[in-house]
PDB file of N, CA, C and O in Angstrom:
ATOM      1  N   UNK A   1       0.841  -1.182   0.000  1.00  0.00           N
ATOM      2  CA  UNK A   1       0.000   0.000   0.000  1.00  0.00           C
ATOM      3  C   UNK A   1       0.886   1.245   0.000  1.00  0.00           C
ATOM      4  O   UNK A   1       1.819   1.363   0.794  1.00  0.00           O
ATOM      5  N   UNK A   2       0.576   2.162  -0.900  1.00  0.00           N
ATOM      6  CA  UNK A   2       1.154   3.216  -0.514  1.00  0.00           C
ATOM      7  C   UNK A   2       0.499   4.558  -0.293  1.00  0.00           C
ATOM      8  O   UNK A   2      -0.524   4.833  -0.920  1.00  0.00           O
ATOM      9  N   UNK A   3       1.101   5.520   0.679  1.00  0.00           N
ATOM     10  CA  UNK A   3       0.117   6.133   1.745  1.00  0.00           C
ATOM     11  C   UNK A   3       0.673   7.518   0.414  1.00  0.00           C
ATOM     12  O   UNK A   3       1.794   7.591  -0.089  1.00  0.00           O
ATOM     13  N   UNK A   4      -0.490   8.430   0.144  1.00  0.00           N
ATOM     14  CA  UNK A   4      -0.393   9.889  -1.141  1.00  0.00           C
ATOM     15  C   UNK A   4      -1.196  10.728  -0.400  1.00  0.00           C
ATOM     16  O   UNK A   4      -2.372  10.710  -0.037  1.00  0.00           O
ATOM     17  N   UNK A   5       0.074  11.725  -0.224  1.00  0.00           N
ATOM     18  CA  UNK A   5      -0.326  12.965   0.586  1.00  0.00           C
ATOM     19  C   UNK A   5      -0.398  14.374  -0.642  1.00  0.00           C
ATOM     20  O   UNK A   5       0.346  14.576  -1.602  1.00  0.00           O
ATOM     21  N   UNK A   6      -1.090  14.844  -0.357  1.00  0.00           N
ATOM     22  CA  UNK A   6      -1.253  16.504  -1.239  1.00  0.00           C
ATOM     23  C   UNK A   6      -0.635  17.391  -0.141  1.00  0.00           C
ATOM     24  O   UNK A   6      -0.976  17.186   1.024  1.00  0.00           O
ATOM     25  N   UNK A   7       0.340  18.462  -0.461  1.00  0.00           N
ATOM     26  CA  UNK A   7       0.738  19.326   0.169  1.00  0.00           C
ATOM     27  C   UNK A   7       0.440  20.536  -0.658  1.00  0.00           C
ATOM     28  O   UNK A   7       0.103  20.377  -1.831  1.00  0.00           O
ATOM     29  N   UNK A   8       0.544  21.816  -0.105  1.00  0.00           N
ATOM     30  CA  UNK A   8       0.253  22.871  -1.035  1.00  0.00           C
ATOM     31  C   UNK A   8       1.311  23.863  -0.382  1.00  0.00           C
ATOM     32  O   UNK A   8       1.525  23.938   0.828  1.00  0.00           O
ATOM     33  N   UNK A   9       1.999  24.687  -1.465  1.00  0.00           N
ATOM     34  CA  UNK A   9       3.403  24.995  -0.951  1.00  0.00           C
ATOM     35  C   UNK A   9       2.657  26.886  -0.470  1.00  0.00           C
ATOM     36  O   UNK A   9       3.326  27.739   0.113  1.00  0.00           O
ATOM     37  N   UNK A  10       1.371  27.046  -0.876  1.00  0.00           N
ATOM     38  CA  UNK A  10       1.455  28.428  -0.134  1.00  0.00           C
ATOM     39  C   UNK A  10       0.847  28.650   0.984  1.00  0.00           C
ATOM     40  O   UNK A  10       0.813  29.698   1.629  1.00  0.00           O
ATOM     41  N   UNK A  11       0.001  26.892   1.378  1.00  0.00           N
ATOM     42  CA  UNK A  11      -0.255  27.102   2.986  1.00  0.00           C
ATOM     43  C   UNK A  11       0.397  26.368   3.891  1.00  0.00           C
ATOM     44  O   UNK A  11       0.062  26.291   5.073  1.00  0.00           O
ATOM     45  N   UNK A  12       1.766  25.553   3.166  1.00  0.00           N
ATOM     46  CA  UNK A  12       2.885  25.386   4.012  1.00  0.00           C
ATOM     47  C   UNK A  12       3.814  26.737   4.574  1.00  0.00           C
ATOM     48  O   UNK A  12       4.226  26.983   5.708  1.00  0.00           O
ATOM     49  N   UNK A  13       3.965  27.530   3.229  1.00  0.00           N
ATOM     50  CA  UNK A  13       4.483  28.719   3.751  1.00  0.00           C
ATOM     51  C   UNK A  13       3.757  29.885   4.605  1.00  0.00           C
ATOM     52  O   UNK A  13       4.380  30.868   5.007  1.00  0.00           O
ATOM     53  N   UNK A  14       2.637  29.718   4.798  1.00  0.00           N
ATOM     54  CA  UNK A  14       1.729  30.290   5.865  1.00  0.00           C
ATOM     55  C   UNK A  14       1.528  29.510   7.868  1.00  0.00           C
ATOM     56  O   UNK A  14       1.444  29.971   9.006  1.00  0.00           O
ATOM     57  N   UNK A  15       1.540  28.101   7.176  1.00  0.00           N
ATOM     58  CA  UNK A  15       1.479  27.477   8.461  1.00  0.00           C
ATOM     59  C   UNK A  15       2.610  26.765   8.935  1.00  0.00           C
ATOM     60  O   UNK A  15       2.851  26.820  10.141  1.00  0.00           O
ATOM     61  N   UNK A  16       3.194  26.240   8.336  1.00  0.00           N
ATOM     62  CA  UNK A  16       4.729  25.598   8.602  1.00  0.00           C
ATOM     63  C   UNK A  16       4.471  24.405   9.092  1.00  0.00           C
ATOM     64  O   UNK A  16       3.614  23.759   8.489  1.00  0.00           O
ATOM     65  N   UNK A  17       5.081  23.816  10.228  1.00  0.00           N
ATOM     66  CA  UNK A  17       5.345  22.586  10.799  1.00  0.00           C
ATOM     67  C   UNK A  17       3.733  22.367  11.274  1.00  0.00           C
ATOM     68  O   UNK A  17       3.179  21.352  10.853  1.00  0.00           O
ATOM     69  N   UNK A  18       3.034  23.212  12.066  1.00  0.00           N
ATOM     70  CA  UNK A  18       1.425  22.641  11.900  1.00  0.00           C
ATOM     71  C   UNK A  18       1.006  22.316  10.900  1.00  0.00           C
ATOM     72  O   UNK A  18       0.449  21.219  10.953  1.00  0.00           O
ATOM     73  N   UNK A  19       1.015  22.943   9.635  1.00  0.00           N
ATOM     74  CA  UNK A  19       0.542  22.260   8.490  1.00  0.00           C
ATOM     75  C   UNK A  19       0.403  20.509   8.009  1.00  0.00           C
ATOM     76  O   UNK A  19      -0.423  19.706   7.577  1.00  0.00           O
ATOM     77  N   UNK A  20       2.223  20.633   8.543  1.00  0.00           N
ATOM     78  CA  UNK A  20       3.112  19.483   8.090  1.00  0.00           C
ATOM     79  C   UNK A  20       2.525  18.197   9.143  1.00  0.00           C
ATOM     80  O   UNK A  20       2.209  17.094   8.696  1.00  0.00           O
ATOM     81  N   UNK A  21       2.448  18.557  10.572  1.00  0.00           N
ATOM     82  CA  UNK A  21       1.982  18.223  11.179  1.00  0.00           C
ATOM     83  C   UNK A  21       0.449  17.475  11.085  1.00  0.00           C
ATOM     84  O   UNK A  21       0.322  16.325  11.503  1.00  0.00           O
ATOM     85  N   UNK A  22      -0.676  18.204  10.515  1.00  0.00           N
ATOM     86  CA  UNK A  22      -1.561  18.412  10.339  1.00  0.00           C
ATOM     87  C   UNK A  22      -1.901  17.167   9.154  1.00  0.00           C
ATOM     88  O   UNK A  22      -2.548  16.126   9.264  1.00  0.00           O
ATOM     89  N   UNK A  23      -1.306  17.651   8.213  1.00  0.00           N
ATOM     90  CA  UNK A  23      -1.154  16.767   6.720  1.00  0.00           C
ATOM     91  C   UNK A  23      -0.971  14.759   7.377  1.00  0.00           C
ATOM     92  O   UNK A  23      -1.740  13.798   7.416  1.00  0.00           O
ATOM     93  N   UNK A  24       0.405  14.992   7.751  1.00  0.00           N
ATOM     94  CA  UNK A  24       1.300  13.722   8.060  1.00  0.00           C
ATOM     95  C   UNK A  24       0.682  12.801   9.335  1.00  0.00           C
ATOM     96  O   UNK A  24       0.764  11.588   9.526  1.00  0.00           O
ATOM     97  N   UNK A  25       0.115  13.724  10.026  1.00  0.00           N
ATOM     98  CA  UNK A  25      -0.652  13.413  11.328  1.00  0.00           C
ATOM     99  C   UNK A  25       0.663  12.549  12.259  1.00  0.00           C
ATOM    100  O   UNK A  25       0.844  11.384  12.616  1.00  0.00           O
ATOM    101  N   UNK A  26       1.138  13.378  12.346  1.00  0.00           N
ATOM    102  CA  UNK A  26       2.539  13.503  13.240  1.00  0.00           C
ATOM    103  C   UNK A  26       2.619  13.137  14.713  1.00  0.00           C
ATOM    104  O   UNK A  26       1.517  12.698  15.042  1.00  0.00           O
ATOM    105  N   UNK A  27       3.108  13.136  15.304  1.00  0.00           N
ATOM    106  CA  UNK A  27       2.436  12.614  17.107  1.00  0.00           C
ATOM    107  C   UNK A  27       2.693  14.409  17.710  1.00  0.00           C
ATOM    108  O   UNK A  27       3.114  15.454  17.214  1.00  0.00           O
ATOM    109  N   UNK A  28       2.320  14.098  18.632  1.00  0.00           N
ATOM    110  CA  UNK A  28       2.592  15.900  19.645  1.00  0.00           C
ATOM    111  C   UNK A  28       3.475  15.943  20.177  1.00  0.00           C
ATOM    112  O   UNK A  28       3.495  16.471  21.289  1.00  0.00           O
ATOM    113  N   UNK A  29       4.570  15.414  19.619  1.00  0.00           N
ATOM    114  CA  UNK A  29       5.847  15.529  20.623  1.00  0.00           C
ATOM    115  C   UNK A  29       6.647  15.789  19.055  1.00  0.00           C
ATOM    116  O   UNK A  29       7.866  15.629  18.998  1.00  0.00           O
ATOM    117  N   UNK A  30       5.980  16.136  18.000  1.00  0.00           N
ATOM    118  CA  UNK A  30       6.838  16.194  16.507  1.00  0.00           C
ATOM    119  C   UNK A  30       7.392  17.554  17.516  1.00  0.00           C
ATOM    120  O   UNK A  30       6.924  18.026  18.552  1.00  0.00           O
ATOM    121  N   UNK A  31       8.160  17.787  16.990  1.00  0.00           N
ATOM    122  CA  UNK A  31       9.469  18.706  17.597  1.00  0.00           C
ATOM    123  C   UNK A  31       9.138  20.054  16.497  1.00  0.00           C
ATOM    124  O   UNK A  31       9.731  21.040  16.933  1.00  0.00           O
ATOM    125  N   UNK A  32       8.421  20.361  15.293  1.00  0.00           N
ATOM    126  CA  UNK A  32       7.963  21.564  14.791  1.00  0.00           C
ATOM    127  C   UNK A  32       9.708  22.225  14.378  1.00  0.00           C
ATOM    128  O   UNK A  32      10.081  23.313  14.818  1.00  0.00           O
ATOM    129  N   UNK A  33      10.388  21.548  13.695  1.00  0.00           N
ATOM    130  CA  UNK A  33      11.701  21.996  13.204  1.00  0.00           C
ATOM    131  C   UNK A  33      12.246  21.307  11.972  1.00  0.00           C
ATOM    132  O   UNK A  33      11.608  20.350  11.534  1.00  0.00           O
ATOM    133  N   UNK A  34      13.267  21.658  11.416  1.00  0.00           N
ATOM    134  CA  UNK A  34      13.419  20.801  10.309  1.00  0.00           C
ATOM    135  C   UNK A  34      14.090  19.663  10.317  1.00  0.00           C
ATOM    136  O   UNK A  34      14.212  18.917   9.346  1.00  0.00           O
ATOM    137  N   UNK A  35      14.797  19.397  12.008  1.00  0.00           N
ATOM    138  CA  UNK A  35      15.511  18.400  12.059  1.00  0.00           C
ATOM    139  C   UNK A  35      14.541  16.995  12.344  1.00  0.00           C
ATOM    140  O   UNK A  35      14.849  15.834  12.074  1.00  0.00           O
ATOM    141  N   UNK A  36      13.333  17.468  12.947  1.00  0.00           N
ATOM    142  CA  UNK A  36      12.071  16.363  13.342  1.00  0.00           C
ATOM    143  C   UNK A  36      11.595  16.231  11.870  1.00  0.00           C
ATOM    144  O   UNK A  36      11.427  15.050  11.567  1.00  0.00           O
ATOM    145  N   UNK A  37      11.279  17.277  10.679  1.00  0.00           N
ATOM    146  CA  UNK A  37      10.934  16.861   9.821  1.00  0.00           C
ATOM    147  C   UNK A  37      11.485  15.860   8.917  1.00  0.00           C
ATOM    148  O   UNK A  37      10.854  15.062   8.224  1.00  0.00           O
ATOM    149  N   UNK A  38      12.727  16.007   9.014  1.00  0.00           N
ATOM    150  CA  UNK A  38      13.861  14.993   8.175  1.00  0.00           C
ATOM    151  C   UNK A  38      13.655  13.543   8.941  1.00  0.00           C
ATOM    152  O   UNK A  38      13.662  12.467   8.343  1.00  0.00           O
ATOM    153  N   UNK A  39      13.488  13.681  10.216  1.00  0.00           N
ATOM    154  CA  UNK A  39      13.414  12.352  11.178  1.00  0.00           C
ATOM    155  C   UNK A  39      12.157  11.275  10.979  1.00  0.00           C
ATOM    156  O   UNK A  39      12.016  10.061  11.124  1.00  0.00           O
ATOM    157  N   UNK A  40      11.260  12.475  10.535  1.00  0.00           N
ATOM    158  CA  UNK A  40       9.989  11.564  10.524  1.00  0.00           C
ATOM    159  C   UNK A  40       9.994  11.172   9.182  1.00  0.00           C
ATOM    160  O   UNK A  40       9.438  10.078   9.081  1.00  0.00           O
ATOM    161  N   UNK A  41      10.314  11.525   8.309  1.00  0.00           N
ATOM    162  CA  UNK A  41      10.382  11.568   6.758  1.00  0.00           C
ATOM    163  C   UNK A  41      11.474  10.363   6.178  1.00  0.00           C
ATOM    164  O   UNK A  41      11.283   9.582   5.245  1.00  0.00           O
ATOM    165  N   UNK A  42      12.697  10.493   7.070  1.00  0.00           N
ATOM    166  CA  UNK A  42      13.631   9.564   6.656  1.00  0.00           C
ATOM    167  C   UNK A  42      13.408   8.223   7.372  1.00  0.00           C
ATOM    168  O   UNK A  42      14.085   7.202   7.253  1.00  0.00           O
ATOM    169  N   UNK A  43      12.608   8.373   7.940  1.00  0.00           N
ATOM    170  CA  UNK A  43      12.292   6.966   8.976  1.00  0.00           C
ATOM    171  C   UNK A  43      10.914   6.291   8.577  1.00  0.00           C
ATOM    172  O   UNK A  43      10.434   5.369   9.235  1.00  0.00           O
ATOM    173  N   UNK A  44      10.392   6.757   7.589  1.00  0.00           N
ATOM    174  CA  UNK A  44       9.135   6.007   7.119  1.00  0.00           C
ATOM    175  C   UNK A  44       9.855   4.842   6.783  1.00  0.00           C
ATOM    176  O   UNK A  44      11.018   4.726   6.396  1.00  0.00           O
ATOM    177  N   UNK A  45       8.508   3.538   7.105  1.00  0.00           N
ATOM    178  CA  UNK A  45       8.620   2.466   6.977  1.00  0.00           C
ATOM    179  C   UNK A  45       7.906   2.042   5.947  1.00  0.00           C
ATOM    180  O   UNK A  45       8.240   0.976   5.427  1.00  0.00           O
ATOM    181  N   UNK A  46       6.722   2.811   5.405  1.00  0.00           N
ATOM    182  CA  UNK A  46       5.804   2.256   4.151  1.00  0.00           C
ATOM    183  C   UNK A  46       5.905   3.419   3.256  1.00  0.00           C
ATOM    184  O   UNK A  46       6.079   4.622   3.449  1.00  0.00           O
ATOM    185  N   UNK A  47       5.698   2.476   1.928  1.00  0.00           N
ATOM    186  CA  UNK A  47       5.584   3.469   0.431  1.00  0.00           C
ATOM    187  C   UNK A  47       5.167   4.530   0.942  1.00  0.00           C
ATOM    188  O   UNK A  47       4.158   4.530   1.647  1.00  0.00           O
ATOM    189  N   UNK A  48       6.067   5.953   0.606  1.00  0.00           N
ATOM    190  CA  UNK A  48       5.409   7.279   0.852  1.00  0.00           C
ATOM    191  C   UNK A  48       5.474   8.672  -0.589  1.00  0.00           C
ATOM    192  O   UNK A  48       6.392   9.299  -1.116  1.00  0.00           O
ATOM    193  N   UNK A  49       4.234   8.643  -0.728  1.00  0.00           N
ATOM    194  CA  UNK A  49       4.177   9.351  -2.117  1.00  0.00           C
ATOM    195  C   UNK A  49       3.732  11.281  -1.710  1.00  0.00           C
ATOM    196  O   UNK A  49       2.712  11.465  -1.045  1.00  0.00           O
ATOM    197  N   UNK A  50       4.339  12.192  -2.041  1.00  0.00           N
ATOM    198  CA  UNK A  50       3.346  13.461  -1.288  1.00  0.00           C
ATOM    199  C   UNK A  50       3.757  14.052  -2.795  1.00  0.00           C
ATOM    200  O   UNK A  50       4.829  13.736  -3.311  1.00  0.00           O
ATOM    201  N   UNK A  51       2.982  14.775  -3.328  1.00  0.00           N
ATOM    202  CA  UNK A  51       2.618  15.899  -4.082  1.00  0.00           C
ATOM    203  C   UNK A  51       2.518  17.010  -3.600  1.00  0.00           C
ATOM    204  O   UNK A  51       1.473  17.371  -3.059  1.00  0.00           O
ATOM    205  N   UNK A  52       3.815  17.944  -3.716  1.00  0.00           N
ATOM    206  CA  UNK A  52       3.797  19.273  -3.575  1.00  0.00           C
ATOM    207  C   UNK A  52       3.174  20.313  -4.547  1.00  0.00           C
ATOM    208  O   UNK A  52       3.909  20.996  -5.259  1.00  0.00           O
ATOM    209  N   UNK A  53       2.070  20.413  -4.573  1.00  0.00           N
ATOM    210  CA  UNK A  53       1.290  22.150  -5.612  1.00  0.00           C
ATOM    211  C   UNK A  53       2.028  22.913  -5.166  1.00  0.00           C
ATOM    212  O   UNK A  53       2.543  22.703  -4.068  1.00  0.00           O
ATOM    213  N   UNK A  54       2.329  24.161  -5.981  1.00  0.00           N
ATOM    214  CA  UNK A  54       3.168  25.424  -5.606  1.00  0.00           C
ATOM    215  C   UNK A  54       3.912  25.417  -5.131  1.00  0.00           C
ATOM    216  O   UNK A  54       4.078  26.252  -4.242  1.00  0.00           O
ATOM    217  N   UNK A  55       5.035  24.271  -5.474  1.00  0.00           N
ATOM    218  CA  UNK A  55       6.473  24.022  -4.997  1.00  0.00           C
ATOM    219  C   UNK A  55       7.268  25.556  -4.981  1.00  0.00           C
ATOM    220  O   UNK A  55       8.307  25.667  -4.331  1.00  0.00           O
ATOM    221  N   UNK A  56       6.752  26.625  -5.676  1.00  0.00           N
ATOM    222  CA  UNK A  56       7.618  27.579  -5.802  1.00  0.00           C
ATOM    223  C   UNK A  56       7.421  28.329  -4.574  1.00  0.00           C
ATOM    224  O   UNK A  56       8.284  29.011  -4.021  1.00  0.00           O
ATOM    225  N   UNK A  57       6.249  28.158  -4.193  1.00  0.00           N
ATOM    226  CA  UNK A  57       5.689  29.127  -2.913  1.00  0.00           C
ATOM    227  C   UNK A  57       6.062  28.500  -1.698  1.00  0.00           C
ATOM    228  O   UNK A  57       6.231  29.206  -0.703  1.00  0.00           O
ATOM    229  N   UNK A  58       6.234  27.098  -1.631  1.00  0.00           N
ATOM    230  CA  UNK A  58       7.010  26.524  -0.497  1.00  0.00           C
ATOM    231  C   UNK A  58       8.181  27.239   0.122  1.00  0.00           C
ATOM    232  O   UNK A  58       8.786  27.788  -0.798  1.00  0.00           O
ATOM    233  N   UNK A  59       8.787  27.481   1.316  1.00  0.00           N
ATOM    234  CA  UNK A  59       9.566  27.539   2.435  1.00  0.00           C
ATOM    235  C   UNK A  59      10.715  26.862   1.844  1.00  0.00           C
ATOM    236  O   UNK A  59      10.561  25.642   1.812  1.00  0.00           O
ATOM    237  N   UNK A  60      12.082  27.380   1.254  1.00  0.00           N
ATOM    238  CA  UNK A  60      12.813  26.473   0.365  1.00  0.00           C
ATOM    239  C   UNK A  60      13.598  25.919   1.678  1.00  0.00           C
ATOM    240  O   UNK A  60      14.370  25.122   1.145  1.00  0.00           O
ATOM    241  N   UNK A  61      13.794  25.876   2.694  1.00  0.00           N
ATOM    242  CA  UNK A  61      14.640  25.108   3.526  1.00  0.00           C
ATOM    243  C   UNK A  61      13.559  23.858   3.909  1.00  0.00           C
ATOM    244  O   UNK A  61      14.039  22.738   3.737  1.00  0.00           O
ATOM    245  N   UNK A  62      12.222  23.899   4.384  1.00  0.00           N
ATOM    246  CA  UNK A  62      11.456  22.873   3.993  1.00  0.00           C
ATOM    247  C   UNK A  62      11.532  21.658   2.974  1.00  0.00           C
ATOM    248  O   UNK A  62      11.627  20.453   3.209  1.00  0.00           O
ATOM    249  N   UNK A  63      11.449  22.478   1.533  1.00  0.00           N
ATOM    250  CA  UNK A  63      11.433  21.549  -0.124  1.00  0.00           C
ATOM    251  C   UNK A  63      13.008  20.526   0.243  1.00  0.00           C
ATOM    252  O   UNK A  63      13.198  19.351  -0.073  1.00  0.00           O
ATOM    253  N   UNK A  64      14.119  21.622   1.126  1.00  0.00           N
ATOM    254  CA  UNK A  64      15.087  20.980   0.754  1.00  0.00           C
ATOM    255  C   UNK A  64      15.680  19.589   1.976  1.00  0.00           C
ATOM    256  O   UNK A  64      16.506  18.682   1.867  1.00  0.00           O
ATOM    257  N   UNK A  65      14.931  19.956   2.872  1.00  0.00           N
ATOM    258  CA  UNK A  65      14.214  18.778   4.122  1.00  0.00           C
ATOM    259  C   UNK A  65      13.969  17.858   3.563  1.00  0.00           C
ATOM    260  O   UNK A  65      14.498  16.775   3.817  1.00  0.00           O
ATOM    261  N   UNK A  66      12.928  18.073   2.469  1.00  0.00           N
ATOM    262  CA  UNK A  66      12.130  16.579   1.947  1.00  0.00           C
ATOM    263  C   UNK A  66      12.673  16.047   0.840  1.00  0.00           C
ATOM    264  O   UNK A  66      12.398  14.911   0.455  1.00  0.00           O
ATOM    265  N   UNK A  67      13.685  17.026   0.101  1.00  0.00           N
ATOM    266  CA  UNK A  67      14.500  16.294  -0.800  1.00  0.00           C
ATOM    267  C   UNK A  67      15.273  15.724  -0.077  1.00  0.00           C
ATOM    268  O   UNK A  67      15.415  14.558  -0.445  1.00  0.00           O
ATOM    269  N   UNK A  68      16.172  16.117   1.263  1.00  0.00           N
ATOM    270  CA  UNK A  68      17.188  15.501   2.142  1.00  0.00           C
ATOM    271  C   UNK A  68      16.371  13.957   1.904  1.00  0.00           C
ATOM    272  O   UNK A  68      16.735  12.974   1.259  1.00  0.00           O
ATOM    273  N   UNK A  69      15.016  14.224   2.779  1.00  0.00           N
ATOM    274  CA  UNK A  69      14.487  12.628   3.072  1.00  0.00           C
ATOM    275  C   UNK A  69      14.338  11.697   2.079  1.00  0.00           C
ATOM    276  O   UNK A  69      14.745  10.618   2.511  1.00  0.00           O
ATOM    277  N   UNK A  70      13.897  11.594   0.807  1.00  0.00           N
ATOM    278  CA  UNK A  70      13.831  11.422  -0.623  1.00  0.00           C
ATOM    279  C   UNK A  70      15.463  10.730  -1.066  1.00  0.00           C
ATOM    280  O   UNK A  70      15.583   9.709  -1.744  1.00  0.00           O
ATOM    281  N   UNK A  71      16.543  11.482  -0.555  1.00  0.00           N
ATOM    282  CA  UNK A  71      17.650  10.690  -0.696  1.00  0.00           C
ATOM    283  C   UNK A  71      17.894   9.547   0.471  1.00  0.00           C
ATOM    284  O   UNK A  71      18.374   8.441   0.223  1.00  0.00           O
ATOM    285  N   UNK A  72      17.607   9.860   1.401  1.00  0.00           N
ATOM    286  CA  UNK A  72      18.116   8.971   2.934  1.00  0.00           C
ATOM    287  C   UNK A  72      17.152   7.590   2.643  1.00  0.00           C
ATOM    288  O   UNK A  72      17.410   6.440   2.999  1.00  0.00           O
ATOM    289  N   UNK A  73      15.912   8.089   1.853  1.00  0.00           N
ATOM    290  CA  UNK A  73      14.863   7.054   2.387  1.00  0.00           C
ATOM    291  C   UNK A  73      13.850   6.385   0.753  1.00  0.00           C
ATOM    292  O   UNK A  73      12.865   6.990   0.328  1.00  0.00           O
ATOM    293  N   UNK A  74      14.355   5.190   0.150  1.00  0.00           N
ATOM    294  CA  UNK A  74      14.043   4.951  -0.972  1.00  0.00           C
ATOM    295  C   UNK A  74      12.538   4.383  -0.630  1.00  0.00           C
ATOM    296  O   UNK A  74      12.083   3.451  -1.293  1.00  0.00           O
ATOM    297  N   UNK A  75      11.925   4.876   0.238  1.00  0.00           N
ATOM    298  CA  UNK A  75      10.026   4.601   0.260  1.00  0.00           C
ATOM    299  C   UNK A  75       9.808   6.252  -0.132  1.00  0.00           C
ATOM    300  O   UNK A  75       9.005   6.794  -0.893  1.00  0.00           O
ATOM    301  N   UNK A  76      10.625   6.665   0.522  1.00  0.00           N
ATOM    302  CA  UNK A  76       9.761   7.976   0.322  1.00  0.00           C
ATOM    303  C   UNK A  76       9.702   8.965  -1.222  1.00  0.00           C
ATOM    304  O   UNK A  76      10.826   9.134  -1.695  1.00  0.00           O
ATOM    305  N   UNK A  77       8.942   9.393  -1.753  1.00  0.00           N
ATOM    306  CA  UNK A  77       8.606  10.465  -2.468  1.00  0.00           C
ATOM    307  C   UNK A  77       8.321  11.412  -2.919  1.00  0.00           C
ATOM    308  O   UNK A  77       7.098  11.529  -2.844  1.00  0.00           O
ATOM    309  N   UNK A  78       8.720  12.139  -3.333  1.00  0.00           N
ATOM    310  CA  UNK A  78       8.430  13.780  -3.587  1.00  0.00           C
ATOM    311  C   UNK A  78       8.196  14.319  -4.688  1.00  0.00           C
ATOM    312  O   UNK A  78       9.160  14.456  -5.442  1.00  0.00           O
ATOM    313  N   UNK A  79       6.896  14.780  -5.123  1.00  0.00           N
ATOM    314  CA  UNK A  79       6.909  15.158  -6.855  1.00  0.00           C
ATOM    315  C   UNK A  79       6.520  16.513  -6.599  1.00  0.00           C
ATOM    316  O   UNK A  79       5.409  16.664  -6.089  1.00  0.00           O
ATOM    317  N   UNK A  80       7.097  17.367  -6.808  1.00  0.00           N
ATOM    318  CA  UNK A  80       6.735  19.404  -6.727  1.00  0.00           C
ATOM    319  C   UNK A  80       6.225  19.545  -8.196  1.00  0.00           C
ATOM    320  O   UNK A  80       6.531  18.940  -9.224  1.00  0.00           O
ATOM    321  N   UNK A  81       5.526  20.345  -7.992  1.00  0.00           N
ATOM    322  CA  UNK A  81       4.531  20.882  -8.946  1.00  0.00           C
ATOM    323  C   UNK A  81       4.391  22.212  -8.831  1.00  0.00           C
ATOM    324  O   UNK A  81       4.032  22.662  -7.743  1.00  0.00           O
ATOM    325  N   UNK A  82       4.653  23.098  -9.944  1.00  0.00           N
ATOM    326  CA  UNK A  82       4.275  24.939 -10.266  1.00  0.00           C
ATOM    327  C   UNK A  82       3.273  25.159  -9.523  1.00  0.00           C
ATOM    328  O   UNK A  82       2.763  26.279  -9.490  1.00  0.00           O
TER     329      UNK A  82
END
């Protein structure tokens, strides 16, 4: 099975780690930084597919979080979109 998330890069850049949070359904102890984001991202255990809309409007230290995870972690996925 693989789990397909929609992200949208101009109400990531409005809400940030709640968003991310929000989306991923994260536990309450997600740490709201980019080093918890890489942690939770590089540590998936099942197929992970997310679609970024308005990759341009995204938070580029974010985009570059989830590309980090995308290399560390061959389940995970990242397709950005204009």
């Amino acid at each position: 099975m693989v789990h397909v998330y929609e992200l949208d890069g101009v109400r990531l850049a409005q809400e940030g780690h709640a968003y991310l949070r929000e989306v991923f359904g994260f536990p309450d102890y997600y740490g709201d930084n980019a080093d918890a984001l890489y942690d939770c991202l590089s540590s998936l255990s099942e197929e992970t597919l997310v679609f970024l809309g308005h990759a341009d409007e995204a938070p580029a230290r974010l985009v570059q979080v989830m590309q980090d995870a995308v290399d560390a972690n061959p389940r995970f996925t990242l397709i950005e979109e204009a």
